[in-house]
C-alpha positions in Angstrom: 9.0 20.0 -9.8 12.0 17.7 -10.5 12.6 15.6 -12.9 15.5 13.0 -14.5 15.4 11.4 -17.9 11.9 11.9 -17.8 11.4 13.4 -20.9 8.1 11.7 -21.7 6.5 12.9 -18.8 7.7 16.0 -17.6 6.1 18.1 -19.9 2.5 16.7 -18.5 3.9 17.3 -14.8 5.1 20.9 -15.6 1.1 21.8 -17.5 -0.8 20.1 -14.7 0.9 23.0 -12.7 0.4 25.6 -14.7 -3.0 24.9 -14.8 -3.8 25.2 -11.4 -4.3 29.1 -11.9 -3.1 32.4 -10.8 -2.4 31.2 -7.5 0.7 29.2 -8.8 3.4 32.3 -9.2 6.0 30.5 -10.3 7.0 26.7 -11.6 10.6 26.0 -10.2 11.1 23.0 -12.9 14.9 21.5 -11.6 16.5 19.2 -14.0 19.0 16.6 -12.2 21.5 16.3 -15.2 19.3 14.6 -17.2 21.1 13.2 -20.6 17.5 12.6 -22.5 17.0 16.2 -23.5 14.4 16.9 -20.8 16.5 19.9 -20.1 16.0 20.9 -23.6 12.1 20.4 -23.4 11.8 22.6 -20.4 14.0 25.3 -21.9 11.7 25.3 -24.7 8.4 25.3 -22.4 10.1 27.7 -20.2 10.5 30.0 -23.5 6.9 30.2 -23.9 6.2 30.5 -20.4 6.9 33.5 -18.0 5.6 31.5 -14.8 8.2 28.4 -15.3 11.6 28.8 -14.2 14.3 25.6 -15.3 17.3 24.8 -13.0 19.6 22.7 -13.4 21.8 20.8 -11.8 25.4 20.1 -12.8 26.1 16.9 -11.4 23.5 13.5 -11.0 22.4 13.9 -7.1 21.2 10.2 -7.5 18.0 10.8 -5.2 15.0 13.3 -4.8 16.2 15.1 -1.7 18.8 17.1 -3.5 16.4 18.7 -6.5 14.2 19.5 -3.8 16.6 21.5 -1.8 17.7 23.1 -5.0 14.0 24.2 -5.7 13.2 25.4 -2.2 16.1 27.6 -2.4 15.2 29.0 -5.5 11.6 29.3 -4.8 10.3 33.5 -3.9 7.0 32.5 -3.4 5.5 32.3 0.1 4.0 29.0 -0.2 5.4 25.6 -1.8 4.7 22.3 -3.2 6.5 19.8 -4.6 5.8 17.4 -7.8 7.3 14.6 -9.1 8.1 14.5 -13.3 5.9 11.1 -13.7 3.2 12.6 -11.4 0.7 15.5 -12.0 -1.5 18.0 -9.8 -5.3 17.6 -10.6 -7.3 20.7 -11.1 -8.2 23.1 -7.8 -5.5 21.0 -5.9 -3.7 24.4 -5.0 -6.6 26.5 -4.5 -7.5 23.7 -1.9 -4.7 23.7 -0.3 -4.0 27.5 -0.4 -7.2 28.3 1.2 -6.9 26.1 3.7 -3.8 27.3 4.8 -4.5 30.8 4.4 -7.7 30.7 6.5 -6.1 28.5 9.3 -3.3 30.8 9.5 -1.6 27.3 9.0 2.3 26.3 8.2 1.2 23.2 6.3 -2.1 22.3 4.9 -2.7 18.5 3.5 -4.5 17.0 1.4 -5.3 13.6 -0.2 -3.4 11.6 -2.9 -4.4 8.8 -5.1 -2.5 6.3 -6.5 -3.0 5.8 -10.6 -2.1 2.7 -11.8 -1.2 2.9 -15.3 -2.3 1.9 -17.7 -5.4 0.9 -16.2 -6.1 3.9 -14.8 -7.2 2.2 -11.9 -7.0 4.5 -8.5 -6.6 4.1 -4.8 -6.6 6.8 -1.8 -3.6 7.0 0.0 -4.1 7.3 4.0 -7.8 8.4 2.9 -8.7 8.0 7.1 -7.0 11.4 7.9 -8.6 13.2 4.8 -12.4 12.1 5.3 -13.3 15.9 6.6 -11.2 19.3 7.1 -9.9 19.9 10.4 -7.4 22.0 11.9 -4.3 21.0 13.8 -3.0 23.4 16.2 -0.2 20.0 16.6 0.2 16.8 15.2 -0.1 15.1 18.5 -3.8 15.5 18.1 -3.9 13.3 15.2 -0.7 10.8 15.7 -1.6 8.9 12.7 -0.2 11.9 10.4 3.0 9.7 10.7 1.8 7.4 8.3 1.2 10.2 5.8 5.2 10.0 4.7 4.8 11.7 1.3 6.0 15.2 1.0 4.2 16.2 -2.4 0.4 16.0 -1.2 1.7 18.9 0.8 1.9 23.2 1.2 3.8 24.4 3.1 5.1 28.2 4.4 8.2 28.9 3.1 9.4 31.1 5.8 8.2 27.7 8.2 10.7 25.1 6.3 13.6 28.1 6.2 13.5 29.0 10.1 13.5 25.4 11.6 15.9 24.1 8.6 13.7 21.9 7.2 15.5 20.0 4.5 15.8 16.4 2.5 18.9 14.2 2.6 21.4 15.4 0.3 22.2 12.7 -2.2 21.3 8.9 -3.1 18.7 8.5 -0.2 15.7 6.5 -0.6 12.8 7.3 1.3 13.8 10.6 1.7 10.2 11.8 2.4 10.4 9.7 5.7 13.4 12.2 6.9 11.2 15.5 6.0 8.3 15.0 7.2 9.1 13.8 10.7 11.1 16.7 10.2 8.3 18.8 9.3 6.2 17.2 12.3 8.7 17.4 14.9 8.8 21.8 14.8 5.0 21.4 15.1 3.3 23.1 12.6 -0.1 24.2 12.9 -1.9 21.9 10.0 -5.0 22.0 8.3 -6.5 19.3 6.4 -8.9 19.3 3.5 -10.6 16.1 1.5 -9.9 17.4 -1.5 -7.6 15.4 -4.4 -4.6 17.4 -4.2 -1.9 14.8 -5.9 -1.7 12.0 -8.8 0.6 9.4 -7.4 1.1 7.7 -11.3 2.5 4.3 -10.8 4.0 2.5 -14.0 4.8 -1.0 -12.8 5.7 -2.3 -16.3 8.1 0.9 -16.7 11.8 0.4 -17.3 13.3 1.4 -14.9 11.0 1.0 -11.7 10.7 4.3 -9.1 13.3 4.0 -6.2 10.7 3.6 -3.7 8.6 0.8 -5.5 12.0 -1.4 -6.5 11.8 -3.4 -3.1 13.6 -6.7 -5.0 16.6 -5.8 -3.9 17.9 -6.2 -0.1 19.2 -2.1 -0.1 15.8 -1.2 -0.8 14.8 -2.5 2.7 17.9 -1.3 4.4 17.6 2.0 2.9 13.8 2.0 4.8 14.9 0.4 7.8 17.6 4.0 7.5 14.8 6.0 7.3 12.6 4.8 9.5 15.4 4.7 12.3 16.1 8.3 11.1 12.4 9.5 11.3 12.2 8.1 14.6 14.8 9.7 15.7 14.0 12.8 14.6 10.4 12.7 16.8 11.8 11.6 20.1 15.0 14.0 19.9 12.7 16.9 19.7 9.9 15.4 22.2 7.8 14.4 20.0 7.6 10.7 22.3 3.9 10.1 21.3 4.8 10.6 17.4 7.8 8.7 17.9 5.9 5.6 19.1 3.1 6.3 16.6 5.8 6.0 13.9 6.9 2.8 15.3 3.4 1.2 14.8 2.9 2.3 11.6 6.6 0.8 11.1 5.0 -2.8 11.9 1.5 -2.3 10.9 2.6 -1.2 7.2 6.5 -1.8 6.2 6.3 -5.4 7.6 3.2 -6.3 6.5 4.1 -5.4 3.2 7.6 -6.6 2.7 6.5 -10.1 4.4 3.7 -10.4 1.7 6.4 -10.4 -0.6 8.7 -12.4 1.2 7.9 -15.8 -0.5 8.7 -14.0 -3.9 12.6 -13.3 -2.8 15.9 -15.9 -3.2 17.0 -17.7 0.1 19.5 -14.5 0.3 17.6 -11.9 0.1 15.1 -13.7 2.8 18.1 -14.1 5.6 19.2 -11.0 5.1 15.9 -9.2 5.6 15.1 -11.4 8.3 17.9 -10.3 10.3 17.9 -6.5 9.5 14.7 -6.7 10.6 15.1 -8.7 13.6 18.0 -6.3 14.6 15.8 -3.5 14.0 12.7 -4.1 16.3 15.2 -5.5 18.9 15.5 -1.6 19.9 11.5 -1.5 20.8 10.9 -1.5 24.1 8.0 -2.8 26.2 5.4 0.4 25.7 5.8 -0.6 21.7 4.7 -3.9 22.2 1.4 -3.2 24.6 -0.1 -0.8 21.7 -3.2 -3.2 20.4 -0.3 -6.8 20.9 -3.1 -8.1 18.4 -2.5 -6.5 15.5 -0.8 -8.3 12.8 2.0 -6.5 12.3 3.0 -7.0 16.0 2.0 -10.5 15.7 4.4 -11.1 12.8 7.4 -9.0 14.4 7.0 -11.3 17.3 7.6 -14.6 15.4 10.6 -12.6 14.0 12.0 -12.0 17.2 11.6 -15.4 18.3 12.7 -16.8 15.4 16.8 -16.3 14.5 15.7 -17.9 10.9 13.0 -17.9 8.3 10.2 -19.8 9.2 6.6 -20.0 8.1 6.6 -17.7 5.5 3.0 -18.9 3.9 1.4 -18.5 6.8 3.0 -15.0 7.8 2.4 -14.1 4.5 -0.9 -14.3 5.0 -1.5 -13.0 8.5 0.5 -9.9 6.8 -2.2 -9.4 4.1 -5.0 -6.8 4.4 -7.3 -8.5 6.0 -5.1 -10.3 7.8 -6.1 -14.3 7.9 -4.8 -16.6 10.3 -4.2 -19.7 9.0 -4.3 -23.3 11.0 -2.4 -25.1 12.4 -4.1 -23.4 16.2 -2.0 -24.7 18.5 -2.3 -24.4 22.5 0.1 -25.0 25.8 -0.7 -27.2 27.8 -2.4 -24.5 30.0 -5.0 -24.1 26.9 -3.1 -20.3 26.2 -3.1 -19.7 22.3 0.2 -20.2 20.9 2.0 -19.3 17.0 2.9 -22.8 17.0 3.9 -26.0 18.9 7.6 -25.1 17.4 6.9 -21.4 18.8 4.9 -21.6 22.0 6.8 -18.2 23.3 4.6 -16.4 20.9 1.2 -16.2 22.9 -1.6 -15.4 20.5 -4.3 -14.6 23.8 -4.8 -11.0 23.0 -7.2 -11.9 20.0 -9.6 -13.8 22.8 -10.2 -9.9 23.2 -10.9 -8.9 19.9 -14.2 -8.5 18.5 -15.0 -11.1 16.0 -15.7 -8.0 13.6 -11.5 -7.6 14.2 -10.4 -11.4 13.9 -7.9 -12.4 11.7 -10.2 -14.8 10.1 -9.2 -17.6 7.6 -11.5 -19.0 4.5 -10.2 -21.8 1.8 -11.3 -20.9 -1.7 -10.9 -23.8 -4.1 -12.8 -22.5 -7.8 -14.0 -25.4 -9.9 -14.3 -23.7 -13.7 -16.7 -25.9 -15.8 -18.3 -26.1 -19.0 -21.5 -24.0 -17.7 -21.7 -23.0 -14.1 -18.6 -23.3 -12.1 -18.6 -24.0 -8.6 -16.5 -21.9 -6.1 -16.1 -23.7 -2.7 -15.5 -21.8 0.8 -14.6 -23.0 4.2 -14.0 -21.0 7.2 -12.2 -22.1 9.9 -12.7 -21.9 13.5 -10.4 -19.4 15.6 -10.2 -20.2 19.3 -13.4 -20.9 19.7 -14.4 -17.3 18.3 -16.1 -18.1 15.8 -18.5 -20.6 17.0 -19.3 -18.6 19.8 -20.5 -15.5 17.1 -22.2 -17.6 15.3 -21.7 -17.8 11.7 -24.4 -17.5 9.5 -24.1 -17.0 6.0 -21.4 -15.3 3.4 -22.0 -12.3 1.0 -19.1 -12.9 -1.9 -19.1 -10.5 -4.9 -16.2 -10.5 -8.3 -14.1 -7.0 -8.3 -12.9 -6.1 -11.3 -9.5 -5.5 -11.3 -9.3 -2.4 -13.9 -12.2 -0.7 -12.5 -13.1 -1.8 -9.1 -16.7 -2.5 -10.7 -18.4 -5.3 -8.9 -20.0 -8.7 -10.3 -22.2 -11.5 -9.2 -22.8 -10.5 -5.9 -24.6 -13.5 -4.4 -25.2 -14.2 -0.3 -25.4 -18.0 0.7 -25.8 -20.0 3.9 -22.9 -21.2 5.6 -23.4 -25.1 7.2 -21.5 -26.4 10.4 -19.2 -29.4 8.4 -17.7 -30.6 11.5 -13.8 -30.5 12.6 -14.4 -26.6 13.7 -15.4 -25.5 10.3 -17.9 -24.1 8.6 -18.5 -24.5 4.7 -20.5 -23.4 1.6 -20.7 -23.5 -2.1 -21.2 -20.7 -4.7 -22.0 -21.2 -8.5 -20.1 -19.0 -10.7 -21.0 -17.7 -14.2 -17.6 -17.2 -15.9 -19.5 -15.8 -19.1 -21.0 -13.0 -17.1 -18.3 -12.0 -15.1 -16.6 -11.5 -18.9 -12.7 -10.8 -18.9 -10.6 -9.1 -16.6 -8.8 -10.1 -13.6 -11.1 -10.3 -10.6 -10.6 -10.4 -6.7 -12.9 -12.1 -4.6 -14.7 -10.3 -1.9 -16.1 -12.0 1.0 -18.2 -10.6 3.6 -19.2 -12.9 6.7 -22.1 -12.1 8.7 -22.8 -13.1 12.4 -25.7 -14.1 14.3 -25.8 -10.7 16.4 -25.6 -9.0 13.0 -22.1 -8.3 13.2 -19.8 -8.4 9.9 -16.4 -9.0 9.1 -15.5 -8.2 5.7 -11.9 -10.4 4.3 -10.5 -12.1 1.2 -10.2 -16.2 0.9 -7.0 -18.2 1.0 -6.5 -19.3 -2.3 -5.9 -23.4 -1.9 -3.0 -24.8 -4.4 -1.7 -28.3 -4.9 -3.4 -31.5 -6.9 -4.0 -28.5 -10.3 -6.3 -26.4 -8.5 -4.6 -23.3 -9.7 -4.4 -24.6 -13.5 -5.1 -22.9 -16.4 -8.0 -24.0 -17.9 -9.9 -23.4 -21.3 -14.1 -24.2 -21.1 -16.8 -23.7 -23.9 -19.3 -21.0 -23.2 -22.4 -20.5 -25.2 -22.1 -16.4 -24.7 -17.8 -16.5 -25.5 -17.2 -19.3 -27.4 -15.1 -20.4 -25.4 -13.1 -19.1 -22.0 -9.9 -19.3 -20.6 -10.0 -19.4 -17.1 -7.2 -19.0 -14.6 -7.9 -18.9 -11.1 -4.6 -17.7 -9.1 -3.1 -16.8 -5.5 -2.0 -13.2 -5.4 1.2 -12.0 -3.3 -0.4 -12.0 0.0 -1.9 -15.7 -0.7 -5.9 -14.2 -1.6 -7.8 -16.1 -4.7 -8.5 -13.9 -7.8 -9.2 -14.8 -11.4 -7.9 -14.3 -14.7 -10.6 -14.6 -17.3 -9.9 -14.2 -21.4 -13.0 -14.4 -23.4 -13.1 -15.7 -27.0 -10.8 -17.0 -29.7 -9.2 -13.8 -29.5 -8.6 -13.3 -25.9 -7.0 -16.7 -25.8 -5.1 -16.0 -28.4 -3.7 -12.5 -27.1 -3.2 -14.5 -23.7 -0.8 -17.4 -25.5 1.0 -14.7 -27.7 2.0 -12.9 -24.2 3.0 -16.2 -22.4 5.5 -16.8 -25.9 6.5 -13.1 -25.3 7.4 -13.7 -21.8 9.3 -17.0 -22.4 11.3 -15.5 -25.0 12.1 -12.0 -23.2 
């Protein structure tokens, strides 16, 4: 486990493995010069406990990869795993993992990690695809979607496996050091088994201090630090002939890193925007042609093509939202002359034809949302929009929309309407909302279109904005009192809703708006 300045966590980190049992022989606990006396607090657990063992370091490494070289060289054992002070192991995760690895006579055995938000305590699987059943892995080329498993600490691995090929982290200040060890780990093919089980507690604390160094992304070394990893990782694969893992990793580099840094792209100063634009046109500039032909309809691939044809910003609401998950395509749906599918008349190099191969289950479909909040039933509106003549050709036949709770995931007035042909290649319905009995929270909207042939496709709605459609609004309720309703677009452009219920609610909303002004 390693820790800095952590105080008030690492004690939780330290106990959660403990806990995991006799299996867990010894707790390497190394301290990188913290100044907040969580050295002290170990020493003191450490006093109390034969099984915990504190090292620490002299000097600040600045990163993770350091600590976790120090602890690997310490460590007797013949299995480790590594934890993070602000994280913690949940119970059985190394029994899990030991088993598994034990039984497939395996050098690494992985396992699934969730996300906590805090303090909601809201949760969400990480890479939860690759951990639906167990399965053994004489290589990783049987499952090339391992690459975008890039965390180290949902992980066991053989000691005696990491020593003999020198698997190690960066030494120092490097971000995304995980990137570097686990393409690492993948290129000296290990044999791997995988089990379902929840094997890590990835606690995120957005409203901390001092953010983690892999979820601070407002600052332009962030992204060059990833763009070093990633270059780095790849490397790594292809230098040890790992050429299908190698290309694998370059997917994954569009279909998640862009998409996710482009969602966020709108949020950044004119600056920061240039300078990401052209690190990251320089970067896929080294892809070559068999890159490109993996799925060239895929959104990430369809964004890093406007970026290479593009030597400046441009059309960052509408990337933003073909970047979000689903991806929506907005309009404008411009053609050549030839009738090809194009970006844009401004970008007709960037052919948008593979989606005429899609399945309409797969489209990149685009839905308006515009909520109305009034005194009794609101009115949501919805219009979907016609894609190439996709859509009309499936048919569209009604819309499923249900509120998801933010906090809790817990779902609210699920209602299923009729969509109606309005002409101008859309297609158009509208939804009464009960504020009261959605209650407060902040809620996302969940659509779910169905198809004449049956077929689904399950997406989010553009949130519309301009002429107050996006205002805050306050609206009597015979059940609250009275509500204070803000309907809002999130990062990658989706509707959701803020709701405060009561006299009270408003009130706590106002005295954090004064708090925010003032800070």
């Amino acid at each position: 486990m390693i820790g800095y300045n952590d105080r008030a966590h690492v004690g939780d980190a330290v106990r959660s493995a403990l806990a995991q049992g006799p299996a867990v022989a010894e707790v390497i606990a190394v301290d990188d010069c913290s100044t907040d006396g969580s050295d002290e607090l170990l020493a003191r657990l450490a006093a109390g406990e034969p099984r915990l063992r504190v090292v620490r370091r002299p000097v600040n490494s600045g990163g993770c990869g350091s600590p976790r070289n120090a602890g690997v060289d310490a460590a007797t054992a013949p299995y480790v795993m590594f934890l993070d002070s602000d994280d913690v192991l949940p119970p059985g995760a190394v029994d899990a993992l030991l088993a598994a690895a034990t039984e497939a006579h395996a050098e690494v055995a992985s396992g699934l990690c969730v996300r906590r938000e805090l303090p909601s305590g809201r949760e969400q699987p990480w890479q939860a695809p690759l951990y639906e059943a167990p399965a053994v892995l004489a290589r990783a080329t049987q499952r090339p979607r391992l690459v975008h498993d890039t965390l180290c600490v949902n992980k066991l691995y053989r000691t005696d496996f990491l020593r003999t090929h020198g698997i190690r982290f960066p030494e120092g200040r490097f971000l995304y050091e995980d990137f570097v060890f686990v393409a690492r780990v993948l290129a000296a093919s290990p044999r791997i088994a995988l089990v379902p089980d929840r094997v890590y507690v990835w606690q995120v604390r957005r409203s901390a201090e001092r953010l983690s160094l892999s979820l601070d992304r407002g600052r332009i070394e962030n992204w060059t630090a990833r763009l070093e990893a990633s270059t780095l990782a790849y490397d790594i694969l292809l230098g040890a002939g790992q050429k299908e893992l190698a290309r694998a990793a370059r997917a994954k580099f569009l279909d998640h890193e862009v998409r996710m840094y482009v969602r966020e792209l709108g949020l950044r100063d004119a600056h920061y925007r240039r300078a990401w634009w052209e690190q990251t046109r320089e970067y896929l500039a080294h892809y070559d042609a068999a890159d490109w032909e993996q799925d060239p309809a895929a959104p990430g691939r369809l964004v890093a093509r406007v970026l290479l044809e593009s030597p400046e910003p441009r059309d960052l609401p509408r990337l933003r939202e073909l970047a979000a998950r689903p991806a929506r395509l907005l309009p404008p749906y411009a053609r050549t002359p030839d009738g090809t599918p194009v970006w844009s008349a401004a970008l007709p190099q960037v052919s948008l034809a593979p989606l005429l191969t899609r399945p309409v289950a797969g489209l990149p479909l685009a839905v308006d949302a515009e909520l109305r909040p009034r005194a009794r039933v609101s009115l949501l509106r919805l219009r979907l929009h016609e894609l190439y003549g996709r859509v009309a050709e499936a048919d569209p036949r009604e819309v499923e929309l249900e509120w998801q709770a933010r906090e809790d995931e817990r779902p609210r007035g699920r209602t299923t309407v009729a969509l109606t042909s309005s002409g101008a290649d859309t297609w158009s319905a509208e939804v009464p909302v009960d504020l009261a009995r959605l209650g407060a929270g902040t809620w996302d909207l969940r659509l779910t279109l169905r198809f004449a042939d049956g077929t689904q496709r399950e997406t989010t709605a553009h949130a519309l904005t301009g002429a107050g459609r996006l205002r805050r609004r306050a609206v009597p309720s015979a059940v609250h009192g009275v509500l204070l309703v803000q309907p809002y677009a999130t990062h990658s452009g989706a509707l959701a809703l803020r709701v405060a219920t009561g006299l009270g609610g408003v009130l706590r909303v106002l005295r954090g708006r004064l708090r925010r002004l003032f800070h």
